[in-house]
C-alpha positions in Angstrom: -10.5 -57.2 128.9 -9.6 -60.8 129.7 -6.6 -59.5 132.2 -8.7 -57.6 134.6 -10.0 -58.7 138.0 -12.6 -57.0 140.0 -11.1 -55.6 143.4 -13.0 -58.7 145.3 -11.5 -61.1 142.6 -8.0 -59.4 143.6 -8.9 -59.6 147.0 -10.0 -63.2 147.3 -7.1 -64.0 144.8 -4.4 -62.8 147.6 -6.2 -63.0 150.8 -6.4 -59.4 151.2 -9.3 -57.0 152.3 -11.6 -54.7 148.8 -10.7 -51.9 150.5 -6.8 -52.5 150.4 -7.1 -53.5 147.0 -9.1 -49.9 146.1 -6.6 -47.8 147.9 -3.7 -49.1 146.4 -5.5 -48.5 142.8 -6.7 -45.0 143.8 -2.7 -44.5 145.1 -2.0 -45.3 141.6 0.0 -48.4 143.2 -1.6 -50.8 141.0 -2.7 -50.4 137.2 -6.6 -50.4 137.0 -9.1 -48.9 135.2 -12.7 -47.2 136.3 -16.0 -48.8 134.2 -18.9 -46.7 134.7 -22.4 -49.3 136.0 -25.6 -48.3 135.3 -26.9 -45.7 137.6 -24.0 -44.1 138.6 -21.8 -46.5 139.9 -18.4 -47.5 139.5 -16.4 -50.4 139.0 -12.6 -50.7 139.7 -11.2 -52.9 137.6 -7.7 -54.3 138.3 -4.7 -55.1 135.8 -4.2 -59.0 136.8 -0.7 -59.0 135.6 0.3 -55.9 137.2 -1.5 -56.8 140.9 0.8 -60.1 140.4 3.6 -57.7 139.9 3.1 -56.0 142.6 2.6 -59.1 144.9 5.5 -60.3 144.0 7.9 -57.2 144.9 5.8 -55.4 147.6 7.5 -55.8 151.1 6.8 -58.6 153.5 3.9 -57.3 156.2 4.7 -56.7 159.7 7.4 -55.7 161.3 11.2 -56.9 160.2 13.2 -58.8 162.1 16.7 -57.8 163.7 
């Protein structure tokens, strides 16, 4: 599909680490999909208007202020 983003492409897109990107799919946080690779492997594949979604409303990191 032409609106999906590999977990590094979602990664690089928001300065943010794979393996945040991967947990918040497998949380069901963010719409994705699983392609099956040749031998065995797996490919997560992200939903690149749903990530922005999510961007856009998630809470700012770190702690808030007083």
């Amino acid at each position: 599909m032409g609106n999906d983003l590999t977990t590094i492409e979602a990664a690089e897109l928001y300065g943010l680490s794979t393996v945040y990107i991967r947990k918040l799919a497998a949380q069901g946080r963010l719409k994705c999909r699983l392609a099956k690779l040749r031998k065995g492997a797996t490919l997560w594949l992200i939903d690149a208007p749903a990530l922005h979604a999510f961007m856009k409303n998630r809470a700012a990191p770190g702690r808030p202020k007083k």
